[in-house]
Each structure stands twice: as structure tokens, then as C-alpha cells.
PABAPA-177469 format. One line per field, with one value per residue (C-alpha): x, y, z; residue in one letter. Coordinates in nm, 4 decimals. Example, Ala and Ser with C-alpha at 12.3 -4.5 7.8 and 13.67 -1.06 7.14 Angstrom:
xx: [1.2300;1.3670] $
yy: [-0.4500;-0.1060] $
zz: [0.7800;0.7140] $
res: [A;S] $
end
This chain:
xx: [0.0000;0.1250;0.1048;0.1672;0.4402;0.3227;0.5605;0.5223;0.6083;0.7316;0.4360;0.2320;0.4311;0.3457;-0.0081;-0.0658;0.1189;-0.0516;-0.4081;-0.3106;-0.0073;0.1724;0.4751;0.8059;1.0181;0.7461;0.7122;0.5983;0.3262;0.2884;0.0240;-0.1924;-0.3343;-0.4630;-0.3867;-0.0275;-0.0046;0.2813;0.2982;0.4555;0.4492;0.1066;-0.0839;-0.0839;-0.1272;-0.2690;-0.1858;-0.5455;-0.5109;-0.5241;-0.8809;-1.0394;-1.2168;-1.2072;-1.6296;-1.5892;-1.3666;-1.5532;-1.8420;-1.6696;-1.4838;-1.8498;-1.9566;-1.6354;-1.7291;-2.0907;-1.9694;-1.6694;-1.9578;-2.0429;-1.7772;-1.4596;-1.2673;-1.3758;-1.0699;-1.1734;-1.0350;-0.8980;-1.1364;-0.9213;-1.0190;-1.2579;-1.4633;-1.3333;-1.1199;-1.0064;-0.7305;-0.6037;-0.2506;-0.1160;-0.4751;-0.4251;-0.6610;-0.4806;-0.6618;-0.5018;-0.5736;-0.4816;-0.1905;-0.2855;-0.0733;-0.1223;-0.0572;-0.2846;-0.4332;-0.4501;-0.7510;-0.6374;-0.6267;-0.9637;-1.0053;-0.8887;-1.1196;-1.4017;-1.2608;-1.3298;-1.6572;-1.7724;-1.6804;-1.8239;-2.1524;-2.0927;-1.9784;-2.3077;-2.5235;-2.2889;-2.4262;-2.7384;-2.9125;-2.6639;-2.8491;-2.5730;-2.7367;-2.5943;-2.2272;-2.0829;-1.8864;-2.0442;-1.7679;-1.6339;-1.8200;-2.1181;-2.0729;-2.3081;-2.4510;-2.8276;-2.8127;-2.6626;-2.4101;-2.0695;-1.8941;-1.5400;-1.5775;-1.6916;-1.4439;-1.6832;-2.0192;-2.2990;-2.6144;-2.7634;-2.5720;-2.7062;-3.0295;-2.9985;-2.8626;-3.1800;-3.4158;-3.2295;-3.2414;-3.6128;-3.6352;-3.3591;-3.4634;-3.2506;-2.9638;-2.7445;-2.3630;-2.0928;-1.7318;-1.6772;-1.3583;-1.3536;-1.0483;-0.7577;-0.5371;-0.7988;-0.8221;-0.5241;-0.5047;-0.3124;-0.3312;-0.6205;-0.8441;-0.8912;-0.8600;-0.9380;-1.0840;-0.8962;-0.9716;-1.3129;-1.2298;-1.4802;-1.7631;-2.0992;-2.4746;-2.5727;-2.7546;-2.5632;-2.5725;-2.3195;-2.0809;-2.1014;-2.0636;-1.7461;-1.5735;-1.6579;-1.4255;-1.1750;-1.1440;-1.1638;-0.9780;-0.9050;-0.9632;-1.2887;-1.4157;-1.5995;-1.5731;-1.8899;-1.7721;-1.7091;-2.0585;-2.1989;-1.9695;-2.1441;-2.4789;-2.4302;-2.2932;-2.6644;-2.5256;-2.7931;-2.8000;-3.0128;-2.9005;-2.8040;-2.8321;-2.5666;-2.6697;-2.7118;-2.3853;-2.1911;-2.4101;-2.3041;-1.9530;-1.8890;-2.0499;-1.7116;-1.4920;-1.5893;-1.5036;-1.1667;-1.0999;-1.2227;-1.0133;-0.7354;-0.7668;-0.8140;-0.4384;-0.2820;-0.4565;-0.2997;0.0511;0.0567;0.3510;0.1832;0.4283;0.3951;0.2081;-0.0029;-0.1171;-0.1182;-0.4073;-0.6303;-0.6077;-0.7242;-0.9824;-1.1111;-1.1009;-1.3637;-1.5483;-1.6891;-1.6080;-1.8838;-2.1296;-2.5002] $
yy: [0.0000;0.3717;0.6312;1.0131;1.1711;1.5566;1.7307;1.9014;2.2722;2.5219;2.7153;2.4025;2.3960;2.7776;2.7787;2.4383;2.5927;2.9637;2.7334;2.4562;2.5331;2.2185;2.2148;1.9443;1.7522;1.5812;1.1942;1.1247;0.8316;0.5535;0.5470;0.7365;0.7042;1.0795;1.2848;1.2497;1.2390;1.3987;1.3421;1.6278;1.5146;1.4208;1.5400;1.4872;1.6940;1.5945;1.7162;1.6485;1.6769;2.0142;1.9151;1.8619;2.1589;2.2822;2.2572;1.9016;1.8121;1.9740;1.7951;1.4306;1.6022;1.6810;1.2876;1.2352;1.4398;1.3083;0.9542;1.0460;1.2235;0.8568;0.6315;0.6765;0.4968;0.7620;0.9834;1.3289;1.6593;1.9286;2.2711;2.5930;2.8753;3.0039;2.6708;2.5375;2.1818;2.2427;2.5919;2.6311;2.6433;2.6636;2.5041;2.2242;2.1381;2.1196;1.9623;1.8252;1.5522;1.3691;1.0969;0.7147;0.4642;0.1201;-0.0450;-0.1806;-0.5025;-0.7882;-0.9425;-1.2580;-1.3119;-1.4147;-1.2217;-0.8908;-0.9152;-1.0042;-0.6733;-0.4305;-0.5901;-0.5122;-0.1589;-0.1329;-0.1800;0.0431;0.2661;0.2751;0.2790;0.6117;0.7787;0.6385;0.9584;1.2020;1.3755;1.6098;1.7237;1.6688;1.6163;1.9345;1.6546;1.3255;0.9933;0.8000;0.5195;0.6519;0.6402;0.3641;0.2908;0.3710;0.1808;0.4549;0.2672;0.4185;0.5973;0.5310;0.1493;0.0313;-0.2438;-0.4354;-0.2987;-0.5167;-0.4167;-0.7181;-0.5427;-0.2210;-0.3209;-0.4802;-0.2567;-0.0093;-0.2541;-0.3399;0.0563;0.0838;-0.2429;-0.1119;0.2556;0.2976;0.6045;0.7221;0.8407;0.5399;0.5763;0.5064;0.3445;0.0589;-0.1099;-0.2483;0.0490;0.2894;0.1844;0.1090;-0.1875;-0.2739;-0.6906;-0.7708;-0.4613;-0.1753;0.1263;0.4118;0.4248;0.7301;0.8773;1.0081;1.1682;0.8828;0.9255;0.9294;0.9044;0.5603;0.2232;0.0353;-0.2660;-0.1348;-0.0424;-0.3878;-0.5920;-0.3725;-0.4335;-0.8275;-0.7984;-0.5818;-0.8075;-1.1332;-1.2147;-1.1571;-1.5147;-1.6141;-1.3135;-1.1591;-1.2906;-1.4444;-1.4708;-1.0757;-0.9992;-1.2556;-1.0766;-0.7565;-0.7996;-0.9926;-0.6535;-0.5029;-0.2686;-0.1041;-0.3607;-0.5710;-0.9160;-1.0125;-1.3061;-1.4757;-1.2848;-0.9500;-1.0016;-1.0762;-0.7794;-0.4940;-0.6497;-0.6531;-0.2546;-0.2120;-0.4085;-0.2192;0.0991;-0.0882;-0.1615;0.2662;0.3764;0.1835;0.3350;0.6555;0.6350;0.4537;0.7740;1.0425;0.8936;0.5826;0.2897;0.0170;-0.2925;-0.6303;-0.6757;-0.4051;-0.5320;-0.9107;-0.7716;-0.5522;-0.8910;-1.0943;-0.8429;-0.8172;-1.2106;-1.1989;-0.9580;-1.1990;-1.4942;-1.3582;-1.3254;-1.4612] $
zz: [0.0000;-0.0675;0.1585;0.0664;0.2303;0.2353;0.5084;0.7868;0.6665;0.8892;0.7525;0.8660;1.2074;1.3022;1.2212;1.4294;1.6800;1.7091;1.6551;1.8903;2.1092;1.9772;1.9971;1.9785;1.7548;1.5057;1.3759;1.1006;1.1619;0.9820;0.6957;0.5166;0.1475;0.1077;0.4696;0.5937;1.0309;1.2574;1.6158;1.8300;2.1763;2.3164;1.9491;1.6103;1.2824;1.0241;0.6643;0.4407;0.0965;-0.1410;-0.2854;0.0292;0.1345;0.5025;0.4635;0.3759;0.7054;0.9157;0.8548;0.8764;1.2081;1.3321;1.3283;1.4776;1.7837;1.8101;1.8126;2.1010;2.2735;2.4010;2.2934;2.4391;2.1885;1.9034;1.8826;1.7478;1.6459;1.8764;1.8033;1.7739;1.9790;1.7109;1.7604;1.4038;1.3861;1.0292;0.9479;0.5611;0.5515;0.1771;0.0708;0.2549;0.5471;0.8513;1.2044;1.5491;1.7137;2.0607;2.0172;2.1532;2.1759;2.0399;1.7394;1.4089;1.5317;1.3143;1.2016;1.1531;1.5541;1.6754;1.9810;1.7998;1.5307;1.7292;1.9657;1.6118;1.5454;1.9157;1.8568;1.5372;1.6758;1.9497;1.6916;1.5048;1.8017;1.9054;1.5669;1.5668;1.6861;1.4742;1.2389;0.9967;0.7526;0.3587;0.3245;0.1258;-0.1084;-0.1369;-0.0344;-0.2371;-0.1335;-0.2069;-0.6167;-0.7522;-0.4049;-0.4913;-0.7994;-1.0764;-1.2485;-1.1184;-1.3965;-1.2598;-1.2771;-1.5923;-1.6282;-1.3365;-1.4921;-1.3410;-1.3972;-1.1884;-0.8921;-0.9656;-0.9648;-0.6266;-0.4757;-0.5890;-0.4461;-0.0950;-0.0009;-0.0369;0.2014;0.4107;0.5449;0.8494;0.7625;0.9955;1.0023;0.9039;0.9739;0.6088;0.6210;0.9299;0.8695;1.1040;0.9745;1.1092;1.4521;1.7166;1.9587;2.3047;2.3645;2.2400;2.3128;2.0052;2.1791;1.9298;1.5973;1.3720;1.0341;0.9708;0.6661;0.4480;0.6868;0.5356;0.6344;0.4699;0.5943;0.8427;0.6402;0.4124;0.6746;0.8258;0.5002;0.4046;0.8053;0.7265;0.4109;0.5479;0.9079;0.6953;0.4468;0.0506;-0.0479;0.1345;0.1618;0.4867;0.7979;0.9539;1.2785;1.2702;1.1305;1.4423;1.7164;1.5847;1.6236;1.9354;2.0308;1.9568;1.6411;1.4625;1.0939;1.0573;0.9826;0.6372;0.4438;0.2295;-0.0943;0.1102;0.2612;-0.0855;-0.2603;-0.0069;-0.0081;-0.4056;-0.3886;-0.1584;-0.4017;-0.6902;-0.4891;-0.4444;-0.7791;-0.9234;-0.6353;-0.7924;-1.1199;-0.9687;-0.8421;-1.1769;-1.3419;-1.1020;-1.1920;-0.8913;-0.9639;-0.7551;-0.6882;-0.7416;-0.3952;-0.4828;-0.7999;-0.6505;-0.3820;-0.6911;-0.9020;-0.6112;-0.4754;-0.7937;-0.8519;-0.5093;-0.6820;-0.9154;-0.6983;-0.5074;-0.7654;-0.6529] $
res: [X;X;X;X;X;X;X;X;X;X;X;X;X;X;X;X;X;X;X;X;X;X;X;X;X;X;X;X;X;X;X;X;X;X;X;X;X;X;X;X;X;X;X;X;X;X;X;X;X;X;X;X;X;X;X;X;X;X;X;X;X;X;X;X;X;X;X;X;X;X;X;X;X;X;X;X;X;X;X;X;X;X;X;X;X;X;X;X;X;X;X;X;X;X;X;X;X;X;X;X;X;X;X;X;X;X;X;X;X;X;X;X;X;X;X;X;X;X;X;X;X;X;X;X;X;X;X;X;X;X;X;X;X;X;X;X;X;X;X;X;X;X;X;X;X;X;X;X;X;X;X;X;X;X;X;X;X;X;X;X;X;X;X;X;X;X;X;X;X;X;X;X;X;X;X;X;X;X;X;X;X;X;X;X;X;X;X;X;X;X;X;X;X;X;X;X;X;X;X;X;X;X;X;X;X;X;X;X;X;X;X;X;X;X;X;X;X;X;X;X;X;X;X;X;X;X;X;X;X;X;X;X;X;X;X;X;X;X;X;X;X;X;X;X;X;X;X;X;X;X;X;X;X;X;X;X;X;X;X;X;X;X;X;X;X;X;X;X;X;X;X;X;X;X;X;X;X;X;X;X;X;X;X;X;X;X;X;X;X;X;X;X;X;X] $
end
């Protein structure tokens, strides 16, 4: 996987540090696909991309409060003393966060996995009640979601999907805020306990469903696809989905592969070298894709 490596400018460091008071010798963190993360001392920085508009974080940084409101794992942003989380520095949108310790866990260890898909449903019955109004940019997830065939993905065109994927939002009304992106390199661990869940920049308001069908995939693993045992653990853990069956389960998971596969191209098109593991994982991903096929 490729992470961006935007710096930490002294432009960057003076406006953090008149906004925040951070100070210190930074770090860059590990990872990081579109917003780059430096720890000084007991915060961290985080660089967001030049496209992203400040409008667009501070929306995703508002879910990120509501869910921290009630769920102490839920790391979210530091406000400014204007009451703002997000300052422009050079066009890029700049917000602070607190550091935690711990370390990605790894799904392939029972007790961890079944630890993310506890606090997944915790997660969702956090935002249950958060009502944001539209998100100024829609997510990427969101393309093709409702059943429009996503422009960006034509080489896995499926109309079949599309149409199902129509039909199981009219029989699936429940909306509220997901955290978009619920993956092992999004949350941290200690042992076997996930401590905090980061990165709220793909939130959206969408059906639960969805959000639980994509954690599956990303906690199982690349050849069987998602994990049952994760998708049990969670509703046991009284999140707010309704349970799926086999079909539902592979639909909502191929809508996430598809989103792997135009995110992809998106990268090979802005000028991304992907290496032999990163091309072994698309190939295989998208391998599932139709593996998974009803």
C-alpha cells in the first residue's frame, strides 16, 4: 500500500502551533493514502489533501465528535479557539488531534477481530441519533450505491448489482452516520483490546448494512471473503443492521470491491507505480469480486 508523504512545513508547524499550542520535535506516523499524520508530543497533525475543502472536514470532524460524545474509543479533532477543527494552511486542510498509543491489530487473531466488530456496533449505536445534515462533497463510497451505475468502474459494470442494490435501499430505510472506512489500519489496539478508531475523513450518512458488510471484508480475508464470525460478534454486540443473508452479505460487499478496484484506477490515473504486492491484492480483490457473484 502507498502512503503520501506531504511534510510538515514550517508554515504548517506555526499555524498548528498559534491554533493549537503544539509544539516538539514531530514523527511522522505511519500510513496514510490521502492525509499524511505527525505526532509532536502528546498530538498529532494531520496534513489532508489540497482538494479537500475545510467545509468538507468539518463535517466528517463533526460525526467524529458526536460519536466520542459517548464512545470513548472515538478519537476526534482538537477545536481551535474560534470553535473550528479544520485551518487552511497553503490550501491544505490542517486539524489536530490527541496521540494514543497502540498499534494496528490484526484481524487474523480471533479475539482482535471479534474486539473491532464489538466496537463497530458500538460505533453505530454512538451515531445512531446524529443527524448532519448533507455532506458538502459526497464519499467516495457513495458512487453507484443507490443503484446509478458508477462511472469510474466500468471495467466491473454489473447491472444485476445495480439493480440490487436499488431494491435493498427501499427495504432497508434505516440512515445514519458510518465511519466510512472501518479497517484495522484505522483503529489502534493494546493486547487484544482496540482502543481508538482514527480517520473520519470517508464518513458518510448511509444504511448500516453497508458499513457492516465492508468491516466483514476488510477483518476477513481476501480469499474467502468476509468474515462471519465478525458480522456474528457484531450484532451480538446489539449494532444497529439488521441481519443479512448470504446474498445481502456478498451484494453490499462486491459494492465495496468495486469501490476498491475505481479507487485503484483513480491512483494509476494520477501517476501511482503500484508494486507487485499491490497489484497481486487488486487482481485478487477483484477475482472476489466476481467470486462472489449470486
Amino acid at each position: 500500500m502507498l502512503y503520501v508523504e506531504t511534510p510538515l512545513t514550517p508554515e504548517i508547524r506555526a499555524a498548528a502551533t498559534l491554533a493549537w499550542g503544539v509544539t516538539g520535535e514531530a514523527e511522522r506516523l505511519h500510513g496514510g493514502e490521502e492525509s499524511a499524520a505527525h505526532r509532536l508530543g502528546d498530538h498529532v497533525i494531520r496534513v489532508g489533501p489540497a482538494w479537500r475543502a475545510a467545509a468538507e472536514s468539518e463535517w466528517c470532524h463533526a460525526i467524529a465528535r458526536h460519536a466520542a460524545a459517548t464512545l470513548p474509543e472515538a478519537v476526534a479533532p482538537l477545536p481551535a479557539p474560534d470553535g473550528t477543527t479544520v485551518i487552511m494552511v497553503a490550501g491544505r486542510p490542517i486539524s489536530c488531534w490527541p496521540y494514543v498509543t497502540g498499534s494496528w491489530p490484526d484481524s487474523g487473531v480471533p479475539a482482535q477481530r471479534v474486539a473491532g466488530a464489538r466496537l463497530l456496533a458500538r460505533l453505530h449505536e454512538s451515531l445512531a441519533d446524529c443527524r448532519p445534515g448533507p455532506r458538502p462533497a459526497p464519499a467516495f463510497q457513495e458512487s453507484g450505491l443507490y443503484g446509478d451505475p458508477p462511472p469510474d468502474a466500468a471495467g466491473l459494470d454489473d447491472p444485476a448489482l445495480d439493480r440490487w442494490l436499488a431494491a435493498f435501499h427501499v427495504t432497508h430505510p434505516l440512515r445514519h452516520p458510518l465511519h466510512g472506512d472501518f479497517y484495522t489500519g484505522n483503529t489502534l489496539a493494546r493486547d487484544d483490546e482496540i482502543v481508538a478508531v482514527l480517520d473520519w475523513d470517508e464518513t458518510f450518512v448511509g444504511a448500516p448494512e453497508l458499513e457492516l458488510a465492508a468491516a466483514a471484508l476488510e477483518w476477513g480475508d481476501d480469499v474467502n471473503g468476509p468474515s462471519e464470525e465478525f458480522v456474528a460478534a457484531y450484532h451480538e454486540a446489539g449494532g444497529t443492521a439488521a441481519r443479512l443473508d448470504e446474498e445481502s452479505l456478498a451484494q453490499l460487499v462486491r459494492h465495496k470491491l468495486r469501490r476498491e478496484y475505481a479507487y485503484f484506477h483513480k491512483a494509476v490515473a494520477a501517476g501511482v507505480a503500484h508494486d507487485a504486492e499491490d497489484l497481486e491484492y487488486h487482481h485478487t480483490r477483484v477475482a472476489l469480486f466476481h467470486q462472489l457473484r449470486p
